[in-house]
Backbone as numpy.savetxt, mean C-alpha at the origin, in Angstrom:
# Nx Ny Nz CAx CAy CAz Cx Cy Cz
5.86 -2.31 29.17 6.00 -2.26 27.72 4.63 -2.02 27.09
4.43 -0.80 26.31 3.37 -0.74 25.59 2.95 -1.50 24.60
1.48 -1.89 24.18 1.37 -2.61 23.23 0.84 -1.75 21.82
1.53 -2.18 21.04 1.03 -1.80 19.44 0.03 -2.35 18.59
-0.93 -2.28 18.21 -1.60 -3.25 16.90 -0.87 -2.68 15.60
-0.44 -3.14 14.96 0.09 -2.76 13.77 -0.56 -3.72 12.50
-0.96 -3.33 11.62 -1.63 -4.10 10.16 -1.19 -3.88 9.24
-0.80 -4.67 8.40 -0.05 -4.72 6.99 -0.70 -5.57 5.87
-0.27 -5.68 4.55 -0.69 -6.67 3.74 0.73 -7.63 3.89
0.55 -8.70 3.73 1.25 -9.97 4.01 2.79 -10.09 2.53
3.17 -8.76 2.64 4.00 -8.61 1.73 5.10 -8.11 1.67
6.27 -8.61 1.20 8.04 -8.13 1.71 7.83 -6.62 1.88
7.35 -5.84 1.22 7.33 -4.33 1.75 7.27 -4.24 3.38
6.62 -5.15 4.17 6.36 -4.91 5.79 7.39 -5.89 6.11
8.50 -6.75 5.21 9.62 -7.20 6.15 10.54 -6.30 7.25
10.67 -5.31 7.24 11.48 -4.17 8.25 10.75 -4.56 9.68
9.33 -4.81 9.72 8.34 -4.64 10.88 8.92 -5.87 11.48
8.85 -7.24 10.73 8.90 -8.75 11.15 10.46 -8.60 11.82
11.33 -8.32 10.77 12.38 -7.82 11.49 13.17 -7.37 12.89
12.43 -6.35 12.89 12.40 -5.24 14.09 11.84 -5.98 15.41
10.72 -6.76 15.09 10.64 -7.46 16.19 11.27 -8.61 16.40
12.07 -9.70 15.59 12.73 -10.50 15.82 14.04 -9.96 17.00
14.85 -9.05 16.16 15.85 -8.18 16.34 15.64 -7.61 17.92
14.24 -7.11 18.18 14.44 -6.92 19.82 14.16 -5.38 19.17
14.58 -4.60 18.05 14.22 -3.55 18.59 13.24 -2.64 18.77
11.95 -2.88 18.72 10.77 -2.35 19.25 10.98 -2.58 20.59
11.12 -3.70 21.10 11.37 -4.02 22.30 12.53 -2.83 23.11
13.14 -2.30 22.92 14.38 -1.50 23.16 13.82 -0.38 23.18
13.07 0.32 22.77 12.26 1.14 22.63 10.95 1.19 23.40
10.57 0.09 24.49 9.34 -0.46 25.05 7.90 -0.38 24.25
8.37 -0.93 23.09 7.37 -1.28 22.71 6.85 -2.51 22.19
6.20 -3.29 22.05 5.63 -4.62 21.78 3.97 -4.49 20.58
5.11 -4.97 19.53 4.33 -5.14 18.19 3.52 -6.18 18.18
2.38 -5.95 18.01 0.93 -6.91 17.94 0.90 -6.59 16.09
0.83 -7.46 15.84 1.21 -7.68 14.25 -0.14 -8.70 13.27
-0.38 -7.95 12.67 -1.86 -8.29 11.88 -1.67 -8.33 10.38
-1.43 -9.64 9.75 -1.09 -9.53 8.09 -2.89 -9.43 7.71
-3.26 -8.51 7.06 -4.56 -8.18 6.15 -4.96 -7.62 4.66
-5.41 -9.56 4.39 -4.97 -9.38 3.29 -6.07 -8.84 2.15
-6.86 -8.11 2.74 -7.59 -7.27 2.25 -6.97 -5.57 1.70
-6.03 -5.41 2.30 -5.13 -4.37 2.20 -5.92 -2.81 2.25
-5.72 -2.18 1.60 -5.58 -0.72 2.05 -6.63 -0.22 2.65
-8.01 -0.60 1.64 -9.13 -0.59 2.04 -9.63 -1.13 3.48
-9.41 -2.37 3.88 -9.70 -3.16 5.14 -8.98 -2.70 6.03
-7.68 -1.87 5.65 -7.24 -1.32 6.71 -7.49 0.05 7.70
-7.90 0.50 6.29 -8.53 1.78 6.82 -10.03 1.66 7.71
-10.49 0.39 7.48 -12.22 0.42 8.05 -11.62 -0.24 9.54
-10.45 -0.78 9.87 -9.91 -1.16 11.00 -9.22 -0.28 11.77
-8.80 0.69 11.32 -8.29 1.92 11.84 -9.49 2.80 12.66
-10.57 3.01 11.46 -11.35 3.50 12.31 -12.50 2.75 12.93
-12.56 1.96 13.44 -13.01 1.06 13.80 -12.31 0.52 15.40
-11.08 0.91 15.17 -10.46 0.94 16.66 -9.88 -1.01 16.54
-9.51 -1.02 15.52 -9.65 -2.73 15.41 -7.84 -2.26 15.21
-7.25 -1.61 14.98 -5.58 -1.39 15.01 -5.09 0.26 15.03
-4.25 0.04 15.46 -3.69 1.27 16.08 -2.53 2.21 14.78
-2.33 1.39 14.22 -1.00 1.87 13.00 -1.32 0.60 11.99
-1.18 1.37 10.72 -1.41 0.44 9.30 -0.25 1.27 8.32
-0.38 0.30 7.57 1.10 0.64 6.86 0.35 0.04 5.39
-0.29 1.30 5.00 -1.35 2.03 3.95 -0.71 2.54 3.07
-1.42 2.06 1.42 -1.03 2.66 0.46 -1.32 4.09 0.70
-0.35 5.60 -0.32 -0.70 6.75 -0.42 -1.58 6.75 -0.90
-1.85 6.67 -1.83 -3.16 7.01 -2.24 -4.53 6.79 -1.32
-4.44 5.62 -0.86 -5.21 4.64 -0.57 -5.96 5.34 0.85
-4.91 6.14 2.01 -4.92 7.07 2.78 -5.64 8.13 2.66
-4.79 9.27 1.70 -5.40 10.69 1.16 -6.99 10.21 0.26
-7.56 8.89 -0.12 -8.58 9.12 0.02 -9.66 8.90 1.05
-9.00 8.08 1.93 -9.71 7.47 3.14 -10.16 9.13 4.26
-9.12 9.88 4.42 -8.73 11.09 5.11 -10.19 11.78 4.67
-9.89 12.02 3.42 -11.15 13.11 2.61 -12.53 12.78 2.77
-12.53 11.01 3.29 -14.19 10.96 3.53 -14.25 10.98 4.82
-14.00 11.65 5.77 -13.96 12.30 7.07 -13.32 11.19 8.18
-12.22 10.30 7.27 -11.84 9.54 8.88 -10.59 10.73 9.69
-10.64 10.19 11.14 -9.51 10.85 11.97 -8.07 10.12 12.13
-8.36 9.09 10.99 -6.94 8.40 10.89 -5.94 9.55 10.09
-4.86 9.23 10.68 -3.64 10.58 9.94 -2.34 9.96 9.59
-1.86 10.72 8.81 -0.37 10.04 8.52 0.90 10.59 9.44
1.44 9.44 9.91 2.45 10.04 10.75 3.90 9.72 10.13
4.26 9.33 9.55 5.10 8.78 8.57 5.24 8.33 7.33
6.38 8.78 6.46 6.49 8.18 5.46 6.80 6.82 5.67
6.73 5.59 4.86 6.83 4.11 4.93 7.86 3.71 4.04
7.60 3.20 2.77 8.33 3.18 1.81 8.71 4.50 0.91
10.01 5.04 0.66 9.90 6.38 -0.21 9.77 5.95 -2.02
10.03 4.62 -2.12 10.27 4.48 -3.84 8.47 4.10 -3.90
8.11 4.49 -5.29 7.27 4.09 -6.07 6.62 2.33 -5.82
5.35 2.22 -6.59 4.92 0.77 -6.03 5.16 0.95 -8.03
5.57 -0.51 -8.09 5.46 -0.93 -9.84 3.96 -1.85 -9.43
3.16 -1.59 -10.51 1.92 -2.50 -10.40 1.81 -3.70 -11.75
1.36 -4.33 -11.45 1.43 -5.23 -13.04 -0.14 -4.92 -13.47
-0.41 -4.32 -14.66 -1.60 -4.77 -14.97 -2.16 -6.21 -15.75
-2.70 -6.59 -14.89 -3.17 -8.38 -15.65 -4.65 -8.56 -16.11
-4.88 -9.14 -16.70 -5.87 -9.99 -17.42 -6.28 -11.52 -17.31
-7.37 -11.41 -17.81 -7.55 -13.28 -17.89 -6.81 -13.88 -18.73
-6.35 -15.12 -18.79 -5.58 -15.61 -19.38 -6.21 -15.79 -21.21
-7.75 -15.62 -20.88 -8.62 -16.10 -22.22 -8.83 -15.09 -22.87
-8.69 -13.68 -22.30 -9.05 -12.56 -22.89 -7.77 -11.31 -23.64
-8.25 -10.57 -24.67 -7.21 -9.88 -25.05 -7.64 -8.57 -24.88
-6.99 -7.86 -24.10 -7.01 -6.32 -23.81 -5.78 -5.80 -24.41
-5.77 -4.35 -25.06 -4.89 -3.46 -25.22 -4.83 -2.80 -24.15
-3.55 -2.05 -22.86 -3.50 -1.52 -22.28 -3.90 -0.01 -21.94
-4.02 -0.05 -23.57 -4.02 1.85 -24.06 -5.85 2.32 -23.64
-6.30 1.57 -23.57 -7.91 1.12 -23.70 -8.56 0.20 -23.16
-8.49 0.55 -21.65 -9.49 -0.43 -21.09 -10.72 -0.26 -20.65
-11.43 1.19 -21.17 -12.70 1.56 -20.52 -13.76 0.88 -20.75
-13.52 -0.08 -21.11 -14.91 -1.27 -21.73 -14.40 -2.40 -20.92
-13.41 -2.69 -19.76 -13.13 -3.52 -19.10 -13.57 -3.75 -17.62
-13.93 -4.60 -16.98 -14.86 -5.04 -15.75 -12.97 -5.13 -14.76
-12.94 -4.50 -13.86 -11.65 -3.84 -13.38 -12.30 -4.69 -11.59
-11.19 -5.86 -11.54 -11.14 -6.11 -10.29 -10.45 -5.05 -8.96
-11.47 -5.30 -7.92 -10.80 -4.17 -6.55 -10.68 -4.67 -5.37
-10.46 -4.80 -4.68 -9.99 -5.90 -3.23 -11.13 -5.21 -2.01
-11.49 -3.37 -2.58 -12.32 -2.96 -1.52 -12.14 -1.59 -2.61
-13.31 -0.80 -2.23 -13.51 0.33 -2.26 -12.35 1.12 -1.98
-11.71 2.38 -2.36 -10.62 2.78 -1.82 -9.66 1.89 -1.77
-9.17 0.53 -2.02 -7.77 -0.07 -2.58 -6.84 0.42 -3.28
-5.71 0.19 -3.01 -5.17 1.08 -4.45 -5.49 -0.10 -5.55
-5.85 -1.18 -5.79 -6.33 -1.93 -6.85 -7.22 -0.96 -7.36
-7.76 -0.17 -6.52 -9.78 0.94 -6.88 -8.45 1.83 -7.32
-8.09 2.47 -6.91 -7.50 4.11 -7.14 -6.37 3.99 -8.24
-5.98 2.89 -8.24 -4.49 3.01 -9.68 -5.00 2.52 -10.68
-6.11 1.64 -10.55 -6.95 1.96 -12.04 -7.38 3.06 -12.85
-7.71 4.01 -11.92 -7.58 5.39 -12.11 -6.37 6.44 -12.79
-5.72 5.80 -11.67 -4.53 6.64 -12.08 -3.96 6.39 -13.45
-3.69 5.01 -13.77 -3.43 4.02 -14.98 -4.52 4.59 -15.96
-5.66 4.57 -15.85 -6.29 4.99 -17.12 -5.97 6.89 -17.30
-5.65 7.43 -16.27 -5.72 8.68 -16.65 -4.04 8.86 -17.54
-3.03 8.41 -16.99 -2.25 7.89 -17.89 -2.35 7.58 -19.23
-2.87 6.66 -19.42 -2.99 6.25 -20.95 -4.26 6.80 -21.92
-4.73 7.84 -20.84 -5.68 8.83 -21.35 -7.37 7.94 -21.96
-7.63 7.17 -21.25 -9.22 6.54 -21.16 -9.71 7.15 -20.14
-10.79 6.90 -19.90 -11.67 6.88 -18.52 -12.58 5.79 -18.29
-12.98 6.12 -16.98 -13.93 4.85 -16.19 -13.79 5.68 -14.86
-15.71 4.40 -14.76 -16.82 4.92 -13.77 -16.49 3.77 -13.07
-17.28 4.03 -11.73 -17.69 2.89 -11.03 -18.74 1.63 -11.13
-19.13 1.93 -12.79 -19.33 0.84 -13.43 -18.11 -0.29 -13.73
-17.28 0.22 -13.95 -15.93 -0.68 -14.48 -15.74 -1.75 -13.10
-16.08 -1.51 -12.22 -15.72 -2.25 -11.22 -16.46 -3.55 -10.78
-15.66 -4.51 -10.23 -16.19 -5.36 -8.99 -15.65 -5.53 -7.96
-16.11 -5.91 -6.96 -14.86 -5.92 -5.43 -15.36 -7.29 -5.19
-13.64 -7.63 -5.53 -13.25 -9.00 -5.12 -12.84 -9.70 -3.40
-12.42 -8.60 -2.80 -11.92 -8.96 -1.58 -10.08 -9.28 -1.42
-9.76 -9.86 -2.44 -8.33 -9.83 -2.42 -7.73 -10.40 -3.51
-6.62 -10.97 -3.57 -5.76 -11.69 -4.77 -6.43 -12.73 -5.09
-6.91 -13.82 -4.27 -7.90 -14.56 -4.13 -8.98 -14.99 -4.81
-9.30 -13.85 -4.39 -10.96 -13.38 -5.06 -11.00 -12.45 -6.05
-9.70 -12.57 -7.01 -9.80 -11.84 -7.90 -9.25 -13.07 -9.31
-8.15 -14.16 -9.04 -8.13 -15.28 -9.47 -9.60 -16.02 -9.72
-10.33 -16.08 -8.81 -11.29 -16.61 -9.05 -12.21 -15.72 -10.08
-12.46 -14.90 -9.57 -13.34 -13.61 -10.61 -12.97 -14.01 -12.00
-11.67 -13.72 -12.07 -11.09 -14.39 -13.70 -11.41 -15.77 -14.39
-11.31 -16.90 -13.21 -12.04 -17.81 -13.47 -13.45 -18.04 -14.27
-13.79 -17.24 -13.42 -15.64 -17.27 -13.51 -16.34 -16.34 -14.06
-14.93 -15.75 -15.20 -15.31 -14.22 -16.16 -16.28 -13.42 -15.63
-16.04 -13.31 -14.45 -17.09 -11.95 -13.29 -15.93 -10.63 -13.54
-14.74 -10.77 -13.89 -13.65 -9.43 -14.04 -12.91 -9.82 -15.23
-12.27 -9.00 -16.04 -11.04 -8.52 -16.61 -9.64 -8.56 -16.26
-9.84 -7.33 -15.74 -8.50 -6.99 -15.40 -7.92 -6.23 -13.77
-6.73 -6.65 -13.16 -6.24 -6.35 -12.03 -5.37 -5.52 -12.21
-4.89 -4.52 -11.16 -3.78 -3.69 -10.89 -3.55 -4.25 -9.63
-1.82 -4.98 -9.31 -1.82 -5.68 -8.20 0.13 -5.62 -8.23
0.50 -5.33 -7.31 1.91 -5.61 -6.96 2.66 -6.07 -7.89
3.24 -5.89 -8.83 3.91 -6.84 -10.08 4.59 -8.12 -9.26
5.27 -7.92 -8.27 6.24 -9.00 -7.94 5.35 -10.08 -6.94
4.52 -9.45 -6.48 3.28 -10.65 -5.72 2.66 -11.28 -6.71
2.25 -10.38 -7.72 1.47 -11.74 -8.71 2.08 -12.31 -9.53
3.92 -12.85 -9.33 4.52 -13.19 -10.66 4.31 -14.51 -10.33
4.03 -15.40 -8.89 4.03 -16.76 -9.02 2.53 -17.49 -9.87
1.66 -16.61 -9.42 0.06 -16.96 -10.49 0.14 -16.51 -12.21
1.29 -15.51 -12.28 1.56 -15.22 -13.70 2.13 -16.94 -14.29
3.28 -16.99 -13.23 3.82 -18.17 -13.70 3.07 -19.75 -13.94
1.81 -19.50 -12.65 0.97 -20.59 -12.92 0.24 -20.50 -14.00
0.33 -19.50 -14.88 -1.19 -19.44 -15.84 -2.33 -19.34 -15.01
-2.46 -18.71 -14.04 -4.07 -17.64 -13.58 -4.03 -16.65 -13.69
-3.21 -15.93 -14.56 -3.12 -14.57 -14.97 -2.31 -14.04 -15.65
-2.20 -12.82 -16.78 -1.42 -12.75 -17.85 -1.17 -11.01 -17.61
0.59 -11.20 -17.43 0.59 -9.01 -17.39 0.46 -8.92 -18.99
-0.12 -7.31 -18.82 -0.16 -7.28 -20.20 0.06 -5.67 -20.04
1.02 -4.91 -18.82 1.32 -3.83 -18.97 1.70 -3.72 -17.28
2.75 -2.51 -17.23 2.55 -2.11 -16.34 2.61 -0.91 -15.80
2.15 0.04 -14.64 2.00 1.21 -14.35 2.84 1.07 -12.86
3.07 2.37 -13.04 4.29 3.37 -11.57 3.28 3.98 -11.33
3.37 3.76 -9.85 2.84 4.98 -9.02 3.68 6.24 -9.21
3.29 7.51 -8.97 3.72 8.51 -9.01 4.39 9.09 -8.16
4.06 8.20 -6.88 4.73 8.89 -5.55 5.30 7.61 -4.84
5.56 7.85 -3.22 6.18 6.57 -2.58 5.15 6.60 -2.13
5.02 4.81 -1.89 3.83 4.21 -1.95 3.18 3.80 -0.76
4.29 3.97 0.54 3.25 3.48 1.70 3.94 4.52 2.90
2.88 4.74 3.32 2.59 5.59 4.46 2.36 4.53 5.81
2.56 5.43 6.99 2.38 5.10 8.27 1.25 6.07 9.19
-0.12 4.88 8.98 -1.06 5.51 9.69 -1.30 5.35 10.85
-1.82 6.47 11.79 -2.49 5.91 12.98 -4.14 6.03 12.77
-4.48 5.84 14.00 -6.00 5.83 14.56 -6.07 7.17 14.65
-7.24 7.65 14.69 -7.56 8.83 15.91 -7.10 8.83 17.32
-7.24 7.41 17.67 -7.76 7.21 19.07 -6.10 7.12 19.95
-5.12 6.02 18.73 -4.40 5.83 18.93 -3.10 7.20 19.18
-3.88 8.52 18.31 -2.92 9.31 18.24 -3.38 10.60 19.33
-4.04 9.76 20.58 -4.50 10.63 21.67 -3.10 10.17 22.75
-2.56 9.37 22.16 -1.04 8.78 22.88 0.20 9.09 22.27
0.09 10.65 21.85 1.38 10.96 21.21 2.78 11.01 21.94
2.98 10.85 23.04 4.13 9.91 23.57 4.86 8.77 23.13
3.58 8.01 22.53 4.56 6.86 21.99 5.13 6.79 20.33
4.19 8.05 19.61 4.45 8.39 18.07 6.15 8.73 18.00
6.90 9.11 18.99 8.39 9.47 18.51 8.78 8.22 18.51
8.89 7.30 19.70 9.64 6.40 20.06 9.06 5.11 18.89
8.41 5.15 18.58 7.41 4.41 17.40 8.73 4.51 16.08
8.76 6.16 15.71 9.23 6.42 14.36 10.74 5.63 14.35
11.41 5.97 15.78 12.59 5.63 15.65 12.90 4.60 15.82
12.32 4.04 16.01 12.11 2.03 15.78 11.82 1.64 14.73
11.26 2.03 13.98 10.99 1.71 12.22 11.99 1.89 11.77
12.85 2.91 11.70 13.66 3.81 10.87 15.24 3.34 11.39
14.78 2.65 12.81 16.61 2.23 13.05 16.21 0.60 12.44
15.21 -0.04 12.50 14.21 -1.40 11.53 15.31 -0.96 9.87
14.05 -0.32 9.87 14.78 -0.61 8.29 16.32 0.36 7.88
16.64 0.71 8.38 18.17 1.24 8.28 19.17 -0.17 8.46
18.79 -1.17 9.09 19.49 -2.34 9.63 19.11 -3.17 8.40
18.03 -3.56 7.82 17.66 -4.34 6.58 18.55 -3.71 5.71
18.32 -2.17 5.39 18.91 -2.04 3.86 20.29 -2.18 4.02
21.19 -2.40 5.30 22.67 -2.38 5.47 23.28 -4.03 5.65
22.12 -4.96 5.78 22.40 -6.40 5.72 22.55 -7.05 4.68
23.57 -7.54 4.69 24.16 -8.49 3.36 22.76 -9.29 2.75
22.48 -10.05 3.95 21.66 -11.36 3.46 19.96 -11.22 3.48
19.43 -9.76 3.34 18.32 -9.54 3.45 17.30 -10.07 1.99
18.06 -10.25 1.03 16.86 -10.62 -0.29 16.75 -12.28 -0.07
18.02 -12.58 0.73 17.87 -13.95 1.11 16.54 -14.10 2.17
16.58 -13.53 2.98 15.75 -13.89 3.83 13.96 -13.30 3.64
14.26 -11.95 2.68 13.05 -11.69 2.19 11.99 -12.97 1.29
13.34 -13.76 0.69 12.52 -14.93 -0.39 11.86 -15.96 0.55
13.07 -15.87 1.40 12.67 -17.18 2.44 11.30 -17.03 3.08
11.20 -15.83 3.82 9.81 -15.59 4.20 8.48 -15.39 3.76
8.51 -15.15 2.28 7.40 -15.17 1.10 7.28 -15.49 0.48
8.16 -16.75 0.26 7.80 -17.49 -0.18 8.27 -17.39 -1.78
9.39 -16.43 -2.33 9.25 -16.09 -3.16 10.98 -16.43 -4.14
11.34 -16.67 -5.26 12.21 -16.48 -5.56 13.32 -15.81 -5.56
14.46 -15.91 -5.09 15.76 -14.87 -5.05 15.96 -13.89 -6.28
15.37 -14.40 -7.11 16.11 -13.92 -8.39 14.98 -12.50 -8.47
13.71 -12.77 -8.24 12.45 -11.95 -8.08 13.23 -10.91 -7.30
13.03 -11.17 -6.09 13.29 -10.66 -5.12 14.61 -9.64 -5.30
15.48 -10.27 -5.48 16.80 -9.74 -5.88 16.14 -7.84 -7.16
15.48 -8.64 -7.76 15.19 -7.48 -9.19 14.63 -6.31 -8.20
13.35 -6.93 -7.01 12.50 -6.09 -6.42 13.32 -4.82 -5.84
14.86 -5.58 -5.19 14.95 -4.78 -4.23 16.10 -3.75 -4.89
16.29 -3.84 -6.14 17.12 -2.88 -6.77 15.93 -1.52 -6.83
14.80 -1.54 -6.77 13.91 -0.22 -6.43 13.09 0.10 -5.71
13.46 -0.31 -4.37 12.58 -0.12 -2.98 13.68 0.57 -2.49
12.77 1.66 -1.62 13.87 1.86 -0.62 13.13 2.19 0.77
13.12 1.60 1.79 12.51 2.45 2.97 12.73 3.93 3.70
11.95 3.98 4.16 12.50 5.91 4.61 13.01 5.67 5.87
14.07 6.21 6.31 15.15 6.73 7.12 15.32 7.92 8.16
13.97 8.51 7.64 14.04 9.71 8.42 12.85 10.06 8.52
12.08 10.64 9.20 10.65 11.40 9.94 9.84 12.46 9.48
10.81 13.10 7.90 10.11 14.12 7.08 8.99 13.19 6.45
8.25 14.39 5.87 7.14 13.70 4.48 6.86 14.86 3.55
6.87 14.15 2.47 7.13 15.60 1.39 5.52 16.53 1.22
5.49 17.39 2.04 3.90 18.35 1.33 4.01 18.61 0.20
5.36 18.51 -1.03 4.39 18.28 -2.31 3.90 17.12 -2.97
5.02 16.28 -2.39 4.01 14.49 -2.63 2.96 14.80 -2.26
2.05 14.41 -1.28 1.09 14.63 -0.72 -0.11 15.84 -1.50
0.48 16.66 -2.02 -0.08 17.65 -2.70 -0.78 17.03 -4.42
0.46 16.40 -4.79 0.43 15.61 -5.83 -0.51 14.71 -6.13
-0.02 13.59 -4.98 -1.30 12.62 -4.54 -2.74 13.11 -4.59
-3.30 14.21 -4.28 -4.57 15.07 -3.48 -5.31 15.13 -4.76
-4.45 16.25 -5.45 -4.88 16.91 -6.79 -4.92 15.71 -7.87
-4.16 14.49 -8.09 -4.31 13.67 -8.70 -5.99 12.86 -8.48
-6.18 12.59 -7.55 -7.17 11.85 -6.84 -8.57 12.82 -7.15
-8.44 14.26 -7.07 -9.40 14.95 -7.22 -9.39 14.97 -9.09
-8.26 15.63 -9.37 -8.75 15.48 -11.11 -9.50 14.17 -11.85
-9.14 12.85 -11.20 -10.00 11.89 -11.90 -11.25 11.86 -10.98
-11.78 12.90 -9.96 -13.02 12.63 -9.62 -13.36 11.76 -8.55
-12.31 11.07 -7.75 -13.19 9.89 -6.78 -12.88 10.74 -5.42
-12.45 11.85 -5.25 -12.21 12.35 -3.64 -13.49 12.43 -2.62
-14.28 13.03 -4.02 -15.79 13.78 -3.14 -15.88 14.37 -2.09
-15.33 15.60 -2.42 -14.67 16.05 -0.71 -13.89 17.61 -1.76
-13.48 18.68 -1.03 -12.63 19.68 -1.49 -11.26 19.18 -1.04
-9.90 19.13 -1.69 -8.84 18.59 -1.41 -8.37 19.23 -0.58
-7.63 18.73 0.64 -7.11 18.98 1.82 -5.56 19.47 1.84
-5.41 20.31 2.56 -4.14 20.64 2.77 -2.77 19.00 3.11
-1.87 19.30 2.72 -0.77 18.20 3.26 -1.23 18.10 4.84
-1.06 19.35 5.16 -1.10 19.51 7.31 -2.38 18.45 7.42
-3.29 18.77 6.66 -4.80 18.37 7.49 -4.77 16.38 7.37
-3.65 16.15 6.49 -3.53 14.73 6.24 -3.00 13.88 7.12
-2.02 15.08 7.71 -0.83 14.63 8.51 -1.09 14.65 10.49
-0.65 14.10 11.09 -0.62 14.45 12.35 -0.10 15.65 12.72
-0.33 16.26 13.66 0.13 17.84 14.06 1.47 18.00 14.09
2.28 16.95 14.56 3.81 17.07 15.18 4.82 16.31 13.51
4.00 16.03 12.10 4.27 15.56 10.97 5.69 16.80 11.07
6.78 16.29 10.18 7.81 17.47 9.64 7.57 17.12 8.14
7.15 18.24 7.73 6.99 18.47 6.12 7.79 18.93 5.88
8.49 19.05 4.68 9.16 19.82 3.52 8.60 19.91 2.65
């Protein structure tokens, strides 16, 4: 049985994975999931990818197509989630921001390249402001971004709406808007190194995809999603009326196209934008 490193952020989006291995079926497939919650997320994942510290991460889009452009050999071999990420934008509880206008705001980031870093972007190009990499601080995570607020070192977060509703609810943080991603939001990366073993990239896909085909067809899955995160049914329940996991092994080259040119018009690619192919692994099926 081969072994996998696989890395995620510690969030119901990677329930299909926890799943799949309970269920046996990675195992059925000979494979054996080595499973890494990091809760540094997109950013930390990508410096572990290439770094040889995990083999497959389950990476924001964005978060990827900019990692790709600053010359890593990590690639996308799969789509992950196909629906949109909803983000909450929050604030300190002491401070008053208008959403329309935050370019005078100190913008918490979990890492360089986060999508916390990149949908601030996207969000201000939206509501038509701008911001530099002055606007920023890097917090390290949810964590260290509660605290930041604390200790008026930040403003404002772009962070999962439904992960930060229990600190909303505590009073350590106040939404005061929120932004859609434009595309589906998580991808399936490998290594370089890892994708010198393209033997195991088929048998990989079809273990995810028979994973979450089995979640979205189970009665009692928002039950067990709350149970494991700790999180409310009723939350949970709202979440999963607009998630959907992907089912099948395509990935859209004009998503991806979308994503590219978005990332380059607000300026953070630094790089000439890359073809969909050059993002993707060789054996990727685009449409």
């Amino acid at each position: 049985m081969k072994k996998i490193r696989v890395g995620g952020v510690p969030e119901h989006f990677n329930y299909p994975w926890h799943y799949g291995i309970a269920k046996g079926i990675f195992a059925k497939y000979n494979i054996e999931i080595e499973w890494a919650d990091v809760k540094g997320g997109s950013g930390a994942m990508c410096k572990m990818l290439d770094a040889n510290e995990l083999d497959l991460a389950l990476v924001l889009t964005e978060g990827i197509v900019k990692h790709i452009h600053g010359g890593s050999n990590s690639r996308i071999i799969q789509q992950y989630v196909k629906s949109p990420l909803l983000w909450g934008v929050h604030s300190a509880v002491d401070k008053e921001f208008i959403s329309d206008d935050l370019s005078s705001a100190r913008f918490a980031r979990s890492r360089i390249g986060s999508g916390s870093h990149l949908m601030a972007y996207v969000h201000a190009e939206q509501k038509g402001f701008e911001l530099d990499d002055d606007n920023f601080v890097t917090v390290g995570n949810i964590n260290g971004a509660v605290t930041s607020f604390k200790n008026n070192e930040s403003d404002i977060l772009l962070w999962e709406k439904f992960m930060t509703q229990p600190l909303v609810n505590e009073g350590k943080m106040k939404r005061i808007d929120l932004c859609v991603s434009p595309w589906p939001c998580f991808m399936i990366v490998a290594s370089g190194d890892f994708l010198e073993e393209s033997n195991l990239i088929n048998a990989l896909s079809l273990a995810i995809i028979e994973a979450a085909d089995e979640v979205m067809l189970n009665d009692d899955t928002i039950q067990r999603i709350a149970k494991q995160y700790e999180l409310e049914e009723s939350q949970v329940a709202l979440w999963y009326t607009s998630v959907e996991w992907q089912t099948s092994p395509w990935v859209s080259d004009k998503m991806l196209q979308n994503v590219t040119n978005t990332l380059h018009r607000v300026d953070i690619l630094n790089a000439n934008p890359l073809t969909s192919k050059n993002l993707c692994y060789d054996e990727v099926k685009l449409y």
